[in-house]
N, C-alpha and C positions, 0 to 999 in steps of 0.2 A: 347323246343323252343330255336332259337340259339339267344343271346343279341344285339340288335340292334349293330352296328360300335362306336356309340358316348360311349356305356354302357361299349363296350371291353376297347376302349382308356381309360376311367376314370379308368378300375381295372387294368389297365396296371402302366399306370401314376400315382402312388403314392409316387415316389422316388423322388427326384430330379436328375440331372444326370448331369453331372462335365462334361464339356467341355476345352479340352486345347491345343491352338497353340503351337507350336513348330518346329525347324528346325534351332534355332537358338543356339547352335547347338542340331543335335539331340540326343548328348549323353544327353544335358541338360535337353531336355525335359523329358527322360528314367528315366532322377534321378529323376524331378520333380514327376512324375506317382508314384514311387519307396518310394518317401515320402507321396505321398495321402495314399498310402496303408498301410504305417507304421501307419500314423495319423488315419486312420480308426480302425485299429486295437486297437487302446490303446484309442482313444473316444467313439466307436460303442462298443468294448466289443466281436468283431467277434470271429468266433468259426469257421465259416462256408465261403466258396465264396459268398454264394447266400447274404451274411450280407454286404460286401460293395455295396459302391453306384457304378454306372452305370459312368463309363471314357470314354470320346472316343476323339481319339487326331487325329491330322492333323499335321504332324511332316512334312512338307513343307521344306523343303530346297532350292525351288528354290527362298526364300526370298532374295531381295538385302540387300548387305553391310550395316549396319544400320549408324554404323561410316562415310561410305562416304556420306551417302546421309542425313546425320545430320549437318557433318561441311566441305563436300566439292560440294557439286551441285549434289553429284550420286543419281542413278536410287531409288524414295523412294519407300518402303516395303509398303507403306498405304493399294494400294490398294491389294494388296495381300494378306495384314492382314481382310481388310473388306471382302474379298471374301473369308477368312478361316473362316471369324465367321458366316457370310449368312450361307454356309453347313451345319458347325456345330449347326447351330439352327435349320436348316431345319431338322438334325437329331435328333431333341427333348432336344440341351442340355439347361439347365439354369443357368449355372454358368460357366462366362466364365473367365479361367486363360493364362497368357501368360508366356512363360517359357523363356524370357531375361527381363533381367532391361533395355537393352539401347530401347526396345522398346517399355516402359513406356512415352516415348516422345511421341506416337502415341495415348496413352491409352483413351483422350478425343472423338478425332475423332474416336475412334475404337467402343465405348459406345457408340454413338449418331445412330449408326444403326446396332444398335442390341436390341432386346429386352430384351439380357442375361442379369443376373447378374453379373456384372465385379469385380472381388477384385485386389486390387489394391498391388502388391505384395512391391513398395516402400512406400505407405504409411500403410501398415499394417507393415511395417520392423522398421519405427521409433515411432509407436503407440506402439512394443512388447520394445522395447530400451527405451522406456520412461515408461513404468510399471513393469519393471524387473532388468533396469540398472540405475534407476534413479539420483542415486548418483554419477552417470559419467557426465562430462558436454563436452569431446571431444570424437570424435571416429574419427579412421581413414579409410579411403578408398581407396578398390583396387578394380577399375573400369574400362570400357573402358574409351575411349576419350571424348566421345561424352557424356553417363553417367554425367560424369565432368564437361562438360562445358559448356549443358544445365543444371548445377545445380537439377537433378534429387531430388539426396538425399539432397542436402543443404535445398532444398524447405523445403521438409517433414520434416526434424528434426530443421530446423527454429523455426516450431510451438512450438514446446517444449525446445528450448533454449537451444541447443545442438550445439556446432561449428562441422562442417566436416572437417577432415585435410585431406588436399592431399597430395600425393608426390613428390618428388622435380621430373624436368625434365626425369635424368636419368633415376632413379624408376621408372617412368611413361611408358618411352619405354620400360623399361624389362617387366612393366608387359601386355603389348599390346605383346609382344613376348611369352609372357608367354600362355597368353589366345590362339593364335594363334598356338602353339606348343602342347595344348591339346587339343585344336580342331584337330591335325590330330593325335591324338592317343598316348604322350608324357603324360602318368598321372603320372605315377611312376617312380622306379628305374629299375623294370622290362626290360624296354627298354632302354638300356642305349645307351649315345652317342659316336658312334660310325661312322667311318670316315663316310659312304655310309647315317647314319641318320641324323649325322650333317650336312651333304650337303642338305638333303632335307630339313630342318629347315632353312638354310642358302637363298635356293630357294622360302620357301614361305615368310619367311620375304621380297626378292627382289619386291614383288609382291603388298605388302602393302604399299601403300605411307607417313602411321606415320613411321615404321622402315625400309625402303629399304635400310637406310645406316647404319646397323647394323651388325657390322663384326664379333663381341663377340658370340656366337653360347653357350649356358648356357640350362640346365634341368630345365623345367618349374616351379617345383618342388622349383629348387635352387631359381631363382629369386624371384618367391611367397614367401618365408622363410624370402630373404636378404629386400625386402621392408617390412615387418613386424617388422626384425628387427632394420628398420630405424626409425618403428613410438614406436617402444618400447624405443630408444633412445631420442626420444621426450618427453616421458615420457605421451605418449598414452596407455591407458589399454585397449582397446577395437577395432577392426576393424570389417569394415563390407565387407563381401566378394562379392561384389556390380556384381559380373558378374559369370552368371551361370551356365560358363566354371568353376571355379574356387572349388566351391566346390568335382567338384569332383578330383580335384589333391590335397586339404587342406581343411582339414576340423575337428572336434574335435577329430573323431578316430584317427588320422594320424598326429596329431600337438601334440608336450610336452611341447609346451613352454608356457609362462606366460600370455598371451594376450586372453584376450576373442572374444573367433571368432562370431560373428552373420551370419548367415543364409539366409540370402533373400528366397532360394527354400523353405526351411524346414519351415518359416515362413510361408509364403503361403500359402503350403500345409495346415496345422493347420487352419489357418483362414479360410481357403476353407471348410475342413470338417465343420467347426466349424456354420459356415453359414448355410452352407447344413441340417446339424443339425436340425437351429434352425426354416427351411422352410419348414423341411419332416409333421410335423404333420396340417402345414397350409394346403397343398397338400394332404393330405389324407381325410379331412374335404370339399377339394372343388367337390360337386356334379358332 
């Protein structure tokens, strides 16, 4: 005799299943997925595919600017965000992550019409900074604009008594150049700059209204390096790589130097299994 429909969904539905926006950009979301699966691995104990949890992402790109429409009037992301997470619940997810920080600004309103589980990728960033770095009491940040100026990270590591140091002005622009320059595909040394690519670097900066006056044309690479090594001159140990372009041009494989890098993706990620974890056996218990 075949299981009634309600009898299928329950032996279906024993997992929980990881939902995550993206697009912002989509290489960052790739990395985020990229770290669920590492984190699975070394928490689940996997051997097998069928052992991770169930992903399904919405890597959206036609999100707007998040930086315009945070500190200059542009078109906001909201409802674009609320209508990636409606789908994504409608497709069964229960854990819902977003793969930028500057759209952490959204994260109240994004929760309030959903039923998912939302983990909060900047306050699980200063909850791991305060049980593993505790003995630091400044960190520095390389973020977008908006990031910064609504006080994203300030808020979070407030709780626990921790100053966020910014960078001066100029820093600030390279690394808004920075971000932007690995968004179109500038991670490494791989692609070096070269007359025909500096020019395209040259052109999307014209295009952004934080650096349109930006003549200096520099390897995303270099400038991520030279503001780290501003807050090393400060006599900062620790930075957090607050925008989720960034890890993947710097990150601990790829860095020698002295400064401890924090993670925002990689954190997430972590937290996300780790939640996931600890809802699988409540969900296997519900009739």
């Amino acid at each position: 005799m075949n299981n009634p429909p309600n009898k299928i969904k329950s032996l279906i539905k024993i997992r929980p299943i990881i939902a995550l926006t993206g697009g912002a950009g989509p290489d960052a979301a790739i990395d985020l997925q990229m770290k669920l699966s590492c984190a699975m691995k070394e928490k689940l104990n996997i051997s097998f595919d069928q052992e991770h949890y169930r992903v399904i992402i919405d890597n959206n790109t036609d999100l707007p600017n998040r930086d315009e429409a945070l500190l200059s009037n542009g078109p906001s992301p909201l409802l674009t965000y609320m209508d990636s997470a409606k789908k994504l619940e409608e497709m069964g997810g229960d854990i819902l992550i977003i793969a930028c920080n500057t759209a952490h600004a959204y994260f109240d309103d994004i929760q309030k019409i959903t039923g998912m589980k939302m983990i909060n990728m900047i306050e699980e960033t200063a909850s791991f900074f305060h049980h593993h770095h505790n003995r630091i009491k400044k960190v520095g940040l390389l973020s977008t604009s908006a990031t910064l100026q609504k006080g994203l990270y300030h808020e979070a590591f407030d709780k626990y008594k921790v100053e966020v140091v910014i960078l001066d002005s100029v820093h600030q622009n390279n690394i808004i150049q920075a971000i932007y320059g690995i968004k179109a595909g500038f991670i490494d040394n791989k692609q070096p700059l070269n007359t025909m690519n500096k020019n395209k670097l040259y052109n999307i900066y014209k295009r952004i209204a934080e650096i349109k006056s930006a003549t200096a044309v520099k390897h995303p690479k270099h400038l991520l390096l030279s503001a780290i090594k501003y807050f090393e001159q400060q006599g900062i140990e620790a930075v957090i790589l607050g925008c989720t372009e960034i890890p993947l041009a710097l990150n601990r494989k790829t860095y020698a130097g002295g400064c401890i890098l924090i993670d925002p993706t990689e954190i997430l990620a972590n937290a996300t299994v780790d939640y996931a974890i600890s809802i699988e056996s409540k969900m296997q218990k519900v009739p």
